[in-house]
C-alpha positions as a printed Julia matrix, in Angstrom:
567×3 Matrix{Float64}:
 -33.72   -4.52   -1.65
 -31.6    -3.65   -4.7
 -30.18   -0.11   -5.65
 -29.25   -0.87   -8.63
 -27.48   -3.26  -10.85
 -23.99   -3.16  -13.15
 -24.55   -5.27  -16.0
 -21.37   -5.56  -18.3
 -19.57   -2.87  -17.89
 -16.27   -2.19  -20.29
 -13.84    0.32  -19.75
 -10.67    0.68  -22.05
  -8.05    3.78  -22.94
  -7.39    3.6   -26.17
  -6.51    0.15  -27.39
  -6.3    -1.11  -23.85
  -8.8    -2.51  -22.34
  -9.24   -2.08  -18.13
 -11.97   -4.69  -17.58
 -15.1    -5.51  -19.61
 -18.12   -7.53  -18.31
 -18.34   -6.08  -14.9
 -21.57   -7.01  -13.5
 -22.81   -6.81   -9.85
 -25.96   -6.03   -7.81
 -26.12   -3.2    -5.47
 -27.88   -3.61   -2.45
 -29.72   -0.54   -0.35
 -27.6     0.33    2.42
 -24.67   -1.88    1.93
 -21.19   -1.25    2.58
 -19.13   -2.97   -0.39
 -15.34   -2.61   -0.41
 -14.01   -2.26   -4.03
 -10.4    -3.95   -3.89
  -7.83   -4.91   -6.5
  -3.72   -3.77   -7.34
  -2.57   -0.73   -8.25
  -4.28    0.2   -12.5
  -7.45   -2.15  -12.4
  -9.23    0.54  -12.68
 -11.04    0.72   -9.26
 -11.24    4.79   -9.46
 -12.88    4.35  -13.01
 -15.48    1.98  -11.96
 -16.31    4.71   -8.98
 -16.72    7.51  -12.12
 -18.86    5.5   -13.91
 -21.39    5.11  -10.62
 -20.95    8.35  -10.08
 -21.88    9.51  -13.18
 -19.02   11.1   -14.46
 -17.76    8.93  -17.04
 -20.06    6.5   -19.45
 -18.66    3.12  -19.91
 -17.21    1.92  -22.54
 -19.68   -0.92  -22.84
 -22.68   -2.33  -20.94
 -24.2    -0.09  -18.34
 -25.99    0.61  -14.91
 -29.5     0.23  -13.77
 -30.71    2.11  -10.92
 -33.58    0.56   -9.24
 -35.93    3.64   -9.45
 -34.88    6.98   -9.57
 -30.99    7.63   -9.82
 -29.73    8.01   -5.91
 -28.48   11.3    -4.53
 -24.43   10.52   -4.77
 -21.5    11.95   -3.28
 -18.26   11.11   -5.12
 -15.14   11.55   -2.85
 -11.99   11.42   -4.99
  -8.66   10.08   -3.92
  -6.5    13.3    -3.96
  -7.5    17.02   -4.66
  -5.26   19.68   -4.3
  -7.73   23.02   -4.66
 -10.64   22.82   -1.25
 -13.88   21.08   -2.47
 -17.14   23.33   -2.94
 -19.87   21.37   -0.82
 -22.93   20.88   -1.95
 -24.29   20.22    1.52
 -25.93   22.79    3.94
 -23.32   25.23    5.68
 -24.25   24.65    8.97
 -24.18   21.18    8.74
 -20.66   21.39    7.56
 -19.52   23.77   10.3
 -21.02   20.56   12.77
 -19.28   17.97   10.79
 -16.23   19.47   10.91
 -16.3    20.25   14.51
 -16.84   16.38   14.86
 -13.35   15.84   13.15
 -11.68   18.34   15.46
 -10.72   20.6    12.41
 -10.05   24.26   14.07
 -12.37   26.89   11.83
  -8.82   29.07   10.99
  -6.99   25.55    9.63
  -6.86   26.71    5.45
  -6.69   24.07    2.97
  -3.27   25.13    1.37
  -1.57   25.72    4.48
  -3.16   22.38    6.21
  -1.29   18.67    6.55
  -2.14   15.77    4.64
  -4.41   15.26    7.41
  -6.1    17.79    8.23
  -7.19   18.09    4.55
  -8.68   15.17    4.43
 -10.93   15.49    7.49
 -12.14   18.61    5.66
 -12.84   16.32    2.6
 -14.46   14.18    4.5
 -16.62   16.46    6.62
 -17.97   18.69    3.62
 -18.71   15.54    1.41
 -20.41   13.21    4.65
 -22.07   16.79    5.58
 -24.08   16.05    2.52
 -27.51   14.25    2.24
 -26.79   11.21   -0.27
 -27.83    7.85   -0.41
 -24.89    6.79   -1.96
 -21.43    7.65   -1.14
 -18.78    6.58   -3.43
 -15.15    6.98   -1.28
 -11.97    6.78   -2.81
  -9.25    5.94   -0.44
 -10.59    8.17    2.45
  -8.42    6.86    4.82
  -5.3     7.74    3.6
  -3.49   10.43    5.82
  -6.07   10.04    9.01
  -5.03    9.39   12.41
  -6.23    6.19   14.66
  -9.31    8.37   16.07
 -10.33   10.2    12.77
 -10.24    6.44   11.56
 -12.72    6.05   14.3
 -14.72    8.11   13.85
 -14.92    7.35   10.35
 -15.95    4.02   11.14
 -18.67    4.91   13.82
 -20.3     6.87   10.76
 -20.38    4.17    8.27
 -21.55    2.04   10.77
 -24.51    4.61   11.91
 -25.39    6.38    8.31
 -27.83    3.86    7.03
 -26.92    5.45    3.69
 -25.12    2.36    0.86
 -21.48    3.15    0.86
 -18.89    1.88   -2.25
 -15.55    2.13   -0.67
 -11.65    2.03   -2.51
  -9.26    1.24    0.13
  -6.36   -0.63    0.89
  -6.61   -0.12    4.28
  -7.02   -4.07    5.36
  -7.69   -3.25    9.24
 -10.22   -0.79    8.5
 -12.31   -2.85    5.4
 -12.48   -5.32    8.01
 -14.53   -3.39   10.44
 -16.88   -1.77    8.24
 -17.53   -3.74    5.02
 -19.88   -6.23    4.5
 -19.11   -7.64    1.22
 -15.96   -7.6    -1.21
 -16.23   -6.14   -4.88
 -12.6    -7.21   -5.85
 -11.55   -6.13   -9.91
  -8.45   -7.85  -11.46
  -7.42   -9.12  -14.39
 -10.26   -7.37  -16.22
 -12.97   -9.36  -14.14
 -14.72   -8.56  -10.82
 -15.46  -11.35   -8.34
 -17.76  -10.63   -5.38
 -17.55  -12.3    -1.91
 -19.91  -11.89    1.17
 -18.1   -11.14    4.14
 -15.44   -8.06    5.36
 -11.2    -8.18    4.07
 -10.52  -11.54    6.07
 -13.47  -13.76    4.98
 -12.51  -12.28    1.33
  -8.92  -13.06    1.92
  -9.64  -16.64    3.35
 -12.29  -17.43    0.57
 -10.21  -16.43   -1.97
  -7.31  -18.43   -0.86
  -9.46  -21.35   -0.09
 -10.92  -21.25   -4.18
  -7.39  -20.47   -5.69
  -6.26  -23.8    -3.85
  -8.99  -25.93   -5.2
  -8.97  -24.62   -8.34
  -5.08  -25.25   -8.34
  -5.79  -28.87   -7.56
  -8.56  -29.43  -10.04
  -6.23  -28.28  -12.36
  -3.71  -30.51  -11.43
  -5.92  -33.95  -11.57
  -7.17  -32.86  -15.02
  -3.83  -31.77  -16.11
  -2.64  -35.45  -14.57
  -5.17  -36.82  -16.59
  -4.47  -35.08  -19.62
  -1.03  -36.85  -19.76
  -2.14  -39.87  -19.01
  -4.69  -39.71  -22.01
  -2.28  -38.54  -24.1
   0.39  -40.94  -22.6
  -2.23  -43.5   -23.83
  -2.65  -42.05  -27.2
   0.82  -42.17  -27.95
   1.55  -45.42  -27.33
  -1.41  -46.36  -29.59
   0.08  -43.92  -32.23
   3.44  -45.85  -31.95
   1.56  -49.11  -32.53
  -0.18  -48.21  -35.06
   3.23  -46.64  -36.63
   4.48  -50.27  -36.23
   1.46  -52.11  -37.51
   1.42  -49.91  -40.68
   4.98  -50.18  -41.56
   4.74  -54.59  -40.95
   1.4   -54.53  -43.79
   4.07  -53.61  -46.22
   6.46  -55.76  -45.34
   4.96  -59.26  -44.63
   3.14  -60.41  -48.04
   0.8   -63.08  -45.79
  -0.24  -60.87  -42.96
  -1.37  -57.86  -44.95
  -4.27  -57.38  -44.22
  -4.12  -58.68  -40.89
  -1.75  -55.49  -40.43
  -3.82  -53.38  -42.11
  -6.58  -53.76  -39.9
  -4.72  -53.8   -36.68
  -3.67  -50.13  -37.5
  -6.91  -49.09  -38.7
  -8.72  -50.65  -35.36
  -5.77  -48.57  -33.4
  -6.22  -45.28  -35.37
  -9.86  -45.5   -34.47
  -9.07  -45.88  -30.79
  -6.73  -42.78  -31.24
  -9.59  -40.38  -32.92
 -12.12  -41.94  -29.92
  -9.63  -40.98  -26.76
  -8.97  -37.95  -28.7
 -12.79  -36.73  -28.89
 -13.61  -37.71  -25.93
 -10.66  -35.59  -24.36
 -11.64  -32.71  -26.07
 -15.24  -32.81  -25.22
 -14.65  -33.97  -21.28
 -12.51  -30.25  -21.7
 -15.59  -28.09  -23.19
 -17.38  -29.4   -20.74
 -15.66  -29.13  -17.79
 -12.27  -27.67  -18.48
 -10.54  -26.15  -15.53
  -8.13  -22.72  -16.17
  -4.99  -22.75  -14.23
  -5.15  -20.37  -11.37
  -3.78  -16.99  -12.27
  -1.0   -15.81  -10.66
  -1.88  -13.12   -7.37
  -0.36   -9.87   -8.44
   2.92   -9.18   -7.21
   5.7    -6.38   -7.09
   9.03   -6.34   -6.1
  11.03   -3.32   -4.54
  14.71   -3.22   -3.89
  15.79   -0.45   -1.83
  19.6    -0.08   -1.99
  21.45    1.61    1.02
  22.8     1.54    4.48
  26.5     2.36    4.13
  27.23    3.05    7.62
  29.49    6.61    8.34
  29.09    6.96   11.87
  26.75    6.1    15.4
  24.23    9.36   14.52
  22.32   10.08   11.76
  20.15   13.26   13.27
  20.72   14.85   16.52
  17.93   17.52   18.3
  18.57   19.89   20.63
  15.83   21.9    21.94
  13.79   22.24   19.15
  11.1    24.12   18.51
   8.21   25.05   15.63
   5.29   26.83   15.25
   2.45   27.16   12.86
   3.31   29.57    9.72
   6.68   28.73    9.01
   7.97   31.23   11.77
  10.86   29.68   13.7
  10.25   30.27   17.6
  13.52   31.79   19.4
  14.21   30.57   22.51
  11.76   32.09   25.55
   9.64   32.72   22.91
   6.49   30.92   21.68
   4.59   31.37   18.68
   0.6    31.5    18.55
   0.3    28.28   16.86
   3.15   26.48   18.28
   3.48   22.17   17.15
   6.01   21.53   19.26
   8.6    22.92   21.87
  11.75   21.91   23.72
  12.78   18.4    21.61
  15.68   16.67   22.5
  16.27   13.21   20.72
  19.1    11.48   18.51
  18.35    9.27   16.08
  21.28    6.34   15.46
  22.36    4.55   12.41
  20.19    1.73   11.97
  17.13    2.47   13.62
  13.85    2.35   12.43
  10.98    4.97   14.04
   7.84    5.24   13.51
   6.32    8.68   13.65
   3.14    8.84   15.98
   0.74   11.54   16.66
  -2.99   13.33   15.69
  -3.02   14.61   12.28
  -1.62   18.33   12.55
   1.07   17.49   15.28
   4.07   18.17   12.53
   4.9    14.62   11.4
   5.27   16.17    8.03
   6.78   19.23    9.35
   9.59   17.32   10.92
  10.81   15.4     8.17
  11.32   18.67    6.35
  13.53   20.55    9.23
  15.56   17.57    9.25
  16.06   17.58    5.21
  17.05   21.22    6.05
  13.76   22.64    4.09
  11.97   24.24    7.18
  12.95   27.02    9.82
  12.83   26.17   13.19
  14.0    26.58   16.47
  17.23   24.91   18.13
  19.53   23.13   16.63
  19.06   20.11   14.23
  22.97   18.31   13.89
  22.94   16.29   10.33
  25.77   13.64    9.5
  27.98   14.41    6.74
  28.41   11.86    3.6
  25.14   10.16    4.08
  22.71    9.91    1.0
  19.2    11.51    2.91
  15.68    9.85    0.3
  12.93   11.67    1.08
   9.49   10.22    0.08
   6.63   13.13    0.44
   3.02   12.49    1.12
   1.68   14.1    -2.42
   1.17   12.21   -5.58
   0.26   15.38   -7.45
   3.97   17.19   -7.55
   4.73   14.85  -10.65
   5.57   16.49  -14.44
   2.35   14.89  -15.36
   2.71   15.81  -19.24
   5.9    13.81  -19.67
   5.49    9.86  -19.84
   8.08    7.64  -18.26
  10.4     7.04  -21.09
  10.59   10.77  -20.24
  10.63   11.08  -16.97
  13.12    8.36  -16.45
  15.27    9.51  -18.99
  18.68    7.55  -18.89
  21.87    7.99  -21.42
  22.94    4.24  -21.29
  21.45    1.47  -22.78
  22.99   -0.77  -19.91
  20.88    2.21  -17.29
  17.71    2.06  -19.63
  17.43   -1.63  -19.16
  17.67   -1.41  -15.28
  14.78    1.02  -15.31
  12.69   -1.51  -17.81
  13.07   -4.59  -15.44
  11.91   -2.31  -12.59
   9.12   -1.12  -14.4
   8.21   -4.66  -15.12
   8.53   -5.64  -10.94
   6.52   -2.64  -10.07
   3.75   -4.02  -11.6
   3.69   -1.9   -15.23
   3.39   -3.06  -18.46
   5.6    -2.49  -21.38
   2.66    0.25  -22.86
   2.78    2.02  -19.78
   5.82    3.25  -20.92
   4.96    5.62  -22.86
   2.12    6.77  -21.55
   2.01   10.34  -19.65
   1.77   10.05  -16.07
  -1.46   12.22  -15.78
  -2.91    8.34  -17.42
  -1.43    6.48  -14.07
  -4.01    6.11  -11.34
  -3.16    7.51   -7.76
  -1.43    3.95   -6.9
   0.54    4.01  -10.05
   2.22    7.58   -9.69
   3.22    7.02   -6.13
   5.13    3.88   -7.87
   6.65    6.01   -9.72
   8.13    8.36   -7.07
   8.87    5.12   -5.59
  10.79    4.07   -8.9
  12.8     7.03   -8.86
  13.86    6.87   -5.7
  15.04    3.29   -5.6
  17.68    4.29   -8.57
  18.72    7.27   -6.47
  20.37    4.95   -3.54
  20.07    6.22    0.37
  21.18    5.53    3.53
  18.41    6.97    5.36
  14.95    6.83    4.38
  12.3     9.48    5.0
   8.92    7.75    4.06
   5.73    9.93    4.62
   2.41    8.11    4.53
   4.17    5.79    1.98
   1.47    3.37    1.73
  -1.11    5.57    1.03
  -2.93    4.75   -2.85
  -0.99    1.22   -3.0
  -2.75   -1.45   -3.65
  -2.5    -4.57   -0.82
   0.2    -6.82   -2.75
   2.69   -4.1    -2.84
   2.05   -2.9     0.6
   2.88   -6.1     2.16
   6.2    -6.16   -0.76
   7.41   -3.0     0.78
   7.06   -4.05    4.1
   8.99   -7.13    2.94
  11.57   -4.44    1.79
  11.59   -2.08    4.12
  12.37   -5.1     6.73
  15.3    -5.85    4.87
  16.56   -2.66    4.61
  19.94   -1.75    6.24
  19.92    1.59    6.72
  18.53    4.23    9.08
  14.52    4.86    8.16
  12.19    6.84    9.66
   8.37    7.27    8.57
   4.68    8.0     8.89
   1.76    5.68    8.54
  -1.79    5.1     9.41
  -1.76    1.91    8.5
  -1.5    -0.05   11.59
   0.38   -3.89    9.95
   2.42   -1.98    8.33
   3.55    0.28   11.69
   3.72   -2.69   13.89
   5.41   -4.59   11.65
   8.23   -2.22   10.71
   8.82    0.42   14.18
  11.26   -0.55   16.41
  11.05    2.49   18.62
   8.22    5.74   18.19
   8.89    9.48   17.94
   5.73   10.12   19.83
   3.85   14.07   19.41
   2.02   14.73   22.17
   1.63   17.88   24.9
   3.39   19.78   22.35
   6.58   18.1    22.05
   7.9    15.22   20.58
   9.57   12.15   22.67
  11.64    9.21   21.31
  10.16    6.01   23.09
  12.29    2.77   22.43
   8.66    0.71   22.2
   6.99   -0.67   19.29
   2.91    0.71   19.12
   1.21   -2.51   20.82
   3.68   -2.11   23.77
   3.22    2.19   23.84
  -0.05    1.73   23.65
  -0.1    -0.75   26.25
   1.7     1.58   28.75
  -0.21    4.75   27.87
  -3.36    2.45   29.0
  -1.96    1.87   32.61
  -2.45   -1.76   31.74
  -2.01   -3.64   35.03
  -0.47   -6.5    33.65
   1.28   -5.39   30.7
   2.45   -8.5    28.33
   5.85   -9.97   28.63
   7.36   -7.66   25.97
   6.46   -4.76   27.42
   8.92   -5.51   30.0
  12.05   -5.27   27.55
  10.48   -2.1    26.29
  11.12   -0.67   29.86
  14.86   -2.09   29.69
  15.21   -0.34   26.33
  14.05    2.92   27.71
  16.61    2.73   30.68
  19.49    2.08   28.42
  18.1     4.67   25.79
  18.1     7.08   27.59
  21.45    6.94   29.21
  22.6     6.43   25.85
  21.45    9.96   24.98
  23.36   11.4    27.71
  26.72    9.36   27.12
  26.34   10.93   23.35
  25.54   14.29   24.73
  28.42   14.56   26.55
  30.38   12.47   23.95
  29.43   15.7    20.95
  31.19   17.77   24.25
  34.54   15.73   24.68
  37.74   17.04   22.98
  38.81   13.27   20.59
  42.12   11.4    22.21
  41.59   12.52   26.44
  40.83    9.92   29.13
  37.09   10.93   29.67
  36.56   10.63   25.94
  37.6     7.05   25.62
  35.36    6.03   28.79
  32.19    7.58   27.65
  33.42    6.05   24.08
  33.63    2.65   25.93
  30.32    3.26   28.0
  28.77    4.03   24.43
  29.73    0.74   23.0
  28.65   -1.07   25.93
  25.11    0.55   26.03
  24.79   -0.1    22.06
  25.42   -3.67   22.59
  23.04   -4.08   25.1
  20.56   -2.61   23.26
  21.04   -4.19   20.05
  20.83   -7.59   22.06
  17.17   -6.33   23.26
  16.32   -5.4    19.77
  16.94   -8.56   18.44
């Protein structure tokens, strides 16, 4: 049974056009994911079901009378009014584990989010129209978000680039690009696979017909040349005139046949070269290496409300208490905990930006990027040109050719940012801190609002990079792909593990037979932490004695080691 039906739907700002002739049928209680990069105007599509914008061109059908809709936007930065039933909020949100005294402008990324998501789910719709709801949630929120998909019964349109979770709870693919939107049956990796497996036939149809173009046209030029030759020998040879004559005119009808017949086999059945997959490239410069630590902990603490927590002391909302951890140049850790556990909180004592308890030691001479959660702190008035504002022509170039591998078009560039979708802004931020240059990298939730192509291109980057990163994510590929180690909150405190998540999780399981890695994970522990003891007592020793040198040697030794287990 059908819900209703786009039929030809055109959306354009300005000149520009987003997509025209978007048509697709809507089935009653289906769970569609809407995919496509960064600006195809996935958000816009969700306005126009939801009732907020009219299109452009074409329009929508709704089979009966227009359905109940909730429309859950990406970001929001003031707490949403619900239209649902009070009560039934209060019970959603206990679901989500969201304490009654959390307040929206003091809450995390997070916690926000989960109480998005439980006023807006709290509500009694028959369509729900989600806009990246999974950025900021933790691995259980996620969850739970799934179980009520799964459970609601209700038809769900869904915006994510979450590829893990479209797999579990989609049943078809809506994906918009390059103006056009393409429908497949199936979750993110029968999509992905049918896609690839159409892109490669239509790549080799397009090769036999392009094969077969040249040899047509191989064909017709070597009747061109004879008839060239046949023409010029009627002038010349008084006898054989006309024998000439009609040799090129028999030839110039063979040419106009092959020709027709080429052009007509190409109406008919003319195959379009595949067109490129979207693609963005990110060059992260950094990694000059000034010395073993970047970030050194000892006994730190934090509570709720900005209040730092003096030792013996502990607030009434405390995150975390007692942390002792160093962090060493090179290393890449991968933040781990609930939503509400201070991931965000963290990054911003160690910039310096948040008063705590303890002591946080800093390196000197190293270049610190920070990359915050929010896509909404950007001087959305100004456009690029503006906001990127350079004195050289040599500098203005640079930022054009990195405009161009972000993904943005020469227009874009003088457009005002408040014109950028979610995806696009956090580009931006992204843009502006590649020309900065840094050694370490802070990244919080940095895949959040990017489109799949340049998820899996900043992984590629991030891989590369030299330097010293640290960061957030819920997006499991791109944790497992990138942590070397964890900075794990839990019990209210917050422990450096030397594990990647499959092998963590693996241990925090009790598995009984752990895999092979998990093993070397163990090792790494050992030799981690009597690293952080030899440095302890390393940050103690007066520079040039005996006992310096050995723990100096012991250091090195224990570095190697582990750098051997890393690789």
């Amino acid at each position: 049974m059908q819900m209703g039906e786009l039929s030809n739907l055109k959306a354009a700002y300005g000149d520009e056009v987003i997509f025209e002739e978007v048509s697709a049928e809507l089935p009653e209680g289906a769970v569609v994911a809407l995919v496509g990069p960064n600006g195809a105007g996935k958000s816009t599509l969700l306005e126009m079901m939801a009732g907020v914008r009219e299109p452009d061109g074409g329009g929508i059908r709704w089979i009966g009378k227009r359905p109940a809709a909730t429309y859950f936007r990406q970001e929001q930065e003031k707490e949403p009014a619900s239209r649902g039933d009070t009560a039934a909020v209060l019970e959603e949100l206990s679901r989500w584990g969201v304490p009654e005294r959390v307040a929206y402008n003091t809450a995390s990324g997070g916690e926000r989010m989960k109480l998005r998501l439980a006023a807006a789910l709290a509500e009694n719709s028959r369509l729900f129209l989600l806009d990246e709801p999974t950025n900021h949630l933790d691995r259980d929120s996620l969850g739970r978000l799934v179980d009520h998909i799964k459970k609601s019964g209700a038809t769900f349109v869904i915006v994510s680039h979450d590829r893990h979770f479209i797999d579990r709870v989609a049943g078809r693919v809506w994906e918009l690009d390059h103006g056009r939107l393409m429908v497949y049956e199936g979750n993110y990796s029968d999509y992905r696979e049918k896609k690839e497996a159409a892109r490669a036939a239509q790549q080799k149809h397009w090769e036999q017909q392009q094969r077969k173009i040249a040899c047509v046209e191989e064909q017709i030029g070597q009747l061109s040349r004879w008839s060239d030759k046949a023409h010029r020998e009627s002038t010349k040879k008084a006898g054989t005139k006309e024998y000439f004559r009609m040799k090129a005119k028999k030839k110039d009808v063979q040419i106009r046949s092959k020709r027709r017949r080429l052009e007509a086999e190409l109406e008919k059945e003319r195959v379009e070269k595949p067109e490129e997959e979207h693609s963005v490239e990110f060059d992260v410069p950094g990694g000059r290496k000034k010395g073993r630590r970047v970030f050194e902990l000892k006994d730190v603490s934090k509570s709720f409300g900005g209040r730092a927590v003096p030792k013996g002391r502990l607030g009434e909302h405390l995150l975390f208490k007692g942390v002792r951890f160093t962090v060493l140049a090179g290393e890449r850790l991968g933040l781990v905990g609930p939503n509400g556990s201070g991931k965000s909180t963290l990054f911003r004592m160690l910039l310096g930006e948040e008063p705590h308890g303890g002591e946080i030691w800093r390196t000197e001479g190293m270049t610190v990027g920070w990359l915050s959660q929010s896509v909404l702190d950007l001087p959305l008035d100004l456009t690029m040109e503006e906001y990127f504002h350079r004195g050289t022509f040599e500098a203005q170039g640079r930022l054009r050719t990195d405009l161009a591998n972000l993904g943005f078009t020469a227009g874009q560039w003088l457009l005002p940012l408040s014109s950028l979708s979610m995806g696009e802004r956090l580009k931006v931020k992204l843009m502006r801190f590649i020309h900065e240059g840094a050694d370490v990298l802070l990244l919080d939730e940095p895949t959040n609002h990017l489109d799949l192509p340049s998820r899996e291109e900043l992984e590629r980057t991030l891989d590369s990079f030299p330097g010293t990163l640290l960061f957030t994510s819920h997006d499991r590929y791109f944790m497992e792909r990138l942590a070397k180690g964890l900075l794990v909150f839990e019990e209210e405190t917050i422990r450096k593990v030397p594990m990647n998540l499959q092998e963590w999780e693996q241990r925090k399981a009790g598995d009984k037979e752990p895999k092979p890695v998990a093993d070397g994970g163990l090792e790494r522990l050992k030799l981690e932490t009597e690293l952080q003891a030899v440095l302890g007592k390393l940050s103690l020793a007066p520079p040039g004695g005996s006992e310096y040198a050995e723990l100096d040697r012991r250091f090195r030794e224990l570095s190697g080691q582990l750098r051997k287990l890393r690789s």
